[in-house]
N, C-alpha and C positions, 0 to 999 in steps of 0.2 A: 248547222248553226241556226240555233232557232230565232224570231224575230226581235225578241229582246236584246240578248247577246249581237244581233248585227246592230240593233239602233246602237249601242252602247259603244262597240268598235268605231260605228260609222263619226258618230258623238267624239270620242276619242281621238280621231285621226285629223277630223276638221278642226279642233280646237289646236291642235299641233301645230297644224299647219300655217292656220291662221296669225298665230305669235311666232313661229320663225318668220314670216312674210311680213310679218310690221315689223322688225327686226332689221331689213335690210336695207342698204344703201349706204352713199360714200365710195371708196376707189377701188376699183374692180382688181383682186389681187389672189392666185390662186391661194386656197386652203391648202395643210398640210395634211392628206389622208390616211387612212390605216394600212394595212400591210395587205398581202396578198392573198394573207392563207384565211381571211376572217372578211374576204372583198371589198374593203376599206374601212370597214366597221374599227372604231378604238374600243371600244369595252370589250371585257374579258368575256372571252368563250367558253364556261364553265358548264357541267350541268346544269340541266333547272331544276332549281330545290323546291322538294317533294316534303311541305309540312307535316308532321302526325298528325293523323285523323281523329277525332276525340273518340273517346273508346267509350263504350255505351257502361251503365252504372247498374243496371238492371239485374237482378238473380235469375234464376230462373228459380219456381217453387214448386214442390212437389209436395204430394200428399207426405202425410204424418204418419213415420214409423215407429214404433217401439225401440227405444235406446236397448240396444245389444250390446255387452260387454265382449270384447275380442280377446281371443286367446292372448298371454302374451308371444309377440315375435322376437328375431333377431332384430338388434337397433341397423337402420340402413348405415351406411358409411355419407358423409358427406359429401353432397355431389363440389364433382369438377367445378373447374374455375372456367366460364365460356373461354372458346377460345376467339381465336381473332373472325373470324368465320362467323359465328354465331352474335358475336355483336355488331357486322356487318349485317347482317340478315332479320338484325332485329328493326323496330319500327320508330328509331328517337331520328328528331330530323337532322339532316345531313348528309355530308357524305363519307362512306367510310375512309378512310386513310389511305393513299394507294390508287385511288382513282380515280383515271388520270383521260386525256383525250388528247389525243394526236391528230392533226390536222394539215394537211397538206394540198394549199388551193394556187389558183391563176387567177388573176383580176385583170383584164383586157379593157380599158377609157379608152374611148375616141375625146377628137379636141372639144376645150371646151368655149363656149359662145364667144365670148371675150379675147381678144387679140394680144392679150397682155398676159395671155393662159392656156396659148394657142396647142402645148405638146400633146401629142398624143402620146401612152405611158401602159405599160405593160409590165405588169409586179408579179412574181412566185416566189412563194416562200412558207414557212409552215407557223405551225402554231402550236406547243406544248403547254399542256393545265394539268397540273396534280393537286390534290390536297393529301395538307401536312397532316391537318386535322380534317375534323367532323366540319369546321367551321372554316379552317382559313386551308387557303392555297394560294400555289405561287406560277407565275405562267412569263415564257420565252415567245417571244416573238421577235421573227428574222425574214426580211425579205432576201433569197437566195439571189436574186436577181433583178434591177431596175433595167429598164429599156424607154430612152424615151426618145422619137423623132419629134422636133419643133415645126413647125409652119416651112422653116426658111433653114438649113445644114444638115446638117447629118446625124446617123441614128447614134446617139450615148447609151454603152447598156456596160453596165458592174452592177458590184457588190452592195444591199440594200442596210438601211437600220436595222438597228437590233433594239427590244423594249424587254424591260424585264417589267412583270409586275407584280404586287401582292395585296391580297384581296381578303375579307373577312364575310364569309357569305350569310345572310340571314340573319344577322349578330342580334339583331333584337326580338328576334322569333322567338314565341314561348311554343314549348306544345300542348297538340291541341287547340293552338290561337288560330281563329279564322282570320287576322290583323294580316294587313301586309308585311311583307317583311324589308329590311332596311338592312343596308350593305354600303359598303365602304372599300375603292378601291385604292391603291398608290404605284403609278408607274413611273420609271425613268427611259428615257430612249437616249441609248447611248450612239454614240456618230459613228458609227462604221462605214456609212455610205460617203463615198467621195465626195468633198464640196466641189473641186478644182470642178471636175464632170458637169456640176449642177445634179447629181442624183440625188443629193442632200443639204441641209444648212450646213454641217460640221459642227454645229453646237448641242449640248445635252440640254433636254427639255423634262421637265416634270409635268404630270398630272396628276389630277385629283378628283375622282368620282363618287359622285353618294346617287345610291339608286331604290328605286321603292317597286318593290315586286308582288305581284297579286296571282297566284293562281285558282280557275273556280272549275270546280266537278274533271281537275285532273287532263283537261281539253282545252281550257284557254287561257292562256299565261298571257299578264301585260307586265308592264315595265316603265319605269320613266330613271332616265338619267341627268343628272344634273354635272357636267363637266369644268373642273377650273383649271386648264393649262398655262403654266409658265415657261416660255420658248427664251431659248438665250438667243442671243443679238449678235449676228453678225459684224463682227469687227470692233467689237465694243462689250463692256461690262456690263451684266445686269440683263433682267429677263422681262419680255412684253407678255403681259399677262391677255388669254382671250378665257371667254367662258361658250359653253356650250350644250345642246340640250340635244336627246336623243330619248324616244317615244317609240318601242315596237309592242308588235301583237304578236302570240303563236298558236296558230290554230291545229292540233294533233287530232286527226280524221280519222287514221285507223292505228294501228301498231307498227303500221309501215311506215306512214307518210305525214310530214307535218311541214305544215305554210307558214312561212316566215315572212314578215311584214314589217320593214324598220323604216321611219324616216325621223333624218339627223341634222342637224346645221351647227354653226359658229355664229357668236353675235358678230356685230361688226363693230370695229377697232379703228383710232388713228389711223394706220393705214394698210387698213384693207375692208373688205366688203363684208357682210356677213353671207355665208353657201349654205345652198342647205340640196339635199340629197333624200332619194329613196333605194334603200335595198332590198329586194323581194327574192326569195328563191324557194324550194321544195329540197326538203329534206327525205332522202327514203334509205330504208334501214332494211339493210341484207339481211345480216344475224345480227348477235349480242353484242359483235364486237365492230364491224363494217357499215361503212352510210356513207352516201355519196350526198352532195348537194349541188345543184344546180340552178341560175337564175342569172338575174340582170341586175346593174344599177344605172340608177337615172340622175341628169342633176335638173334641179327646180331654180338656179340660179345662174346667171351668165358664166361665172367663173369655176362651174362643178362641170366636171365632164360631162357633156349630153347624153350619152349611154353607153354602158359598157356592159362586160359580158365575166360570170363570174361560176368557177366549177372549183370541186372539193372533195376529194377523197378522207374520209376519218375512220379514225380505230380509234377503240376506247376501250378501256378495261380496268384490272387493279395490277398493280406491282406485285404487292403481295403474295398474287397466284401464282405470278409468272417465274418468282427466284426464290 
């Protein structure tokens, strides 16, 4: 990373930071975090979209030859119609139809500062992303398992939430445009995790993300998310709306290995505080289809877990190939 590119992240990260930090304060009450498989992260784990490159306009010229008339030939036949393969392989941005990433992680919090957010909490569960189209995809998320000891009783461990979502990736990308691109997601999290336990609210919550994506020379991807969740109310009608904001970096070092850099929070609400969090880990890629990731998350605020510890096995591929 050469010196510009690091003022620019450095630039980047302080200014994040600084607006979730004036952001917080009011009643220290834990945040609801992501699932397992994604190390609490909510945004969609999608690929990162690869703009078209502008195609250069230039001929190439060669010396001046004498117009020769050609024998006449047989007429060719029409070519083929591509097939699915070949328009996969070509260069319009998106992603082809069919491919998809599979993910399957552990996310280990220890407790967090706050006495009123004392559990310590232990999530596995996976993550499924396919696209329908070039543009849009649709993704599962399920924690297989919540575990959580409090300060003071015994350990609670079942069955976690489940989130469906669906997303419209790059939607106002032209090609060719150096422009960022702008996406648009829509998830529901349905209650499958116990309330009686405490492993869950028991109510369905929606979200709402718009995110603006920039990648430069194919090595450093940023991202900013703008999040509006409407959480239903325990014991009662109607949903507490929170908003929230999420800032990562991706640094891709060689074809193996790329650093992931996220920090996230919630504003703060009637009643609860605003949290905010970092999640850092290294991504490294076996082959085409295998990648492991590995890292930590931190919380930057009393009621986010102080650190935790977050690993992830993925496969990725197309459908298409595989049936």
């Amino acid at each position: 990373m050469n010196a510009k590119n690091t003022y620019t992240f450095t630039k980047y990260v302080i200014c994040c930071s600084l607006f979730l930090f004036a952001i917080s304060g009011g009643k220290a009450i834990a945040q609801r975090g992501g699932g397992g498989a994604k190390g609490g992260s909510n945004r969609p784990d999608r690929e990162r979209p690869q703009p078209e490159e502008p195609k250069s306009t230039l001929r190439k010229i060669g010396p001046v030859t004498p117009t020769v008339t050609p024998s006449p030939t047989p007429e060719a036949s029409p070519s083929p119609e591509p097939t699915p393969k070949e328009l996969c392989d070509s260069h319009k941005p998106g992603k082809c139809p069919g491919t998809f990433k599979l993910i399957y992680g552990v996310n280990i919090n220890d407790r967090a500062r706050h006495p009123d957010a004392s559990s310590q909490k232990t999530v596995g569960g996976f993550s499924f992303n396919v696209y329908v189209t070039r543009r849009i995809f649709v993704e599962i998320d399920n924690d297989n398992f919540v575990s959580m000891k409090p300060a003071i009783g015994d350990r609670v461990t079942g069955f976690g939430d489940t989130v469906l979502l669906i997303g419209g990736d790059a939607l106002l990308e032209k090609e060719g445009s150096s422009r960022p691109g702008i996406s648009f997601y829509y998830s529901v999290k349905v209650p499958t995790a116990s309330a009686t336990k405490g492993l869950g609210s028991g109510e369905t919550d929606h979200t709402l993300i718009a995110a603006i994506s920039k990648t430069h020379n194919k090595i450093h991807y940023y991202e900013l998310d703008f999040t509006e969740s409407f959480s239903g109310r325990t014991g009662s009608s109607g949903f507490d709306k929170s908003s929230g904001l999420t800032g990562l970096y991706e640094w891709t070092k060689s074809d193996k290995n790329t650093f992931h850099f996220e920090l996230a929070g919630t504003f703060a609400t009637k009643s609860s505080n605003a949290e905010m969090h970092n999640l850092d880990y290294l991504e490294h890629t076996f082959n085409d289809h295998v990648l492991c990731r590995i890292g930590g998350r931190f919380g930057l605020t009393p009621n986010s877990p102080r650190v935790g510890f977050y690993a992830a096995v993925i496969f990725k591929g197309n459908l298409r190939k595989m049936f």
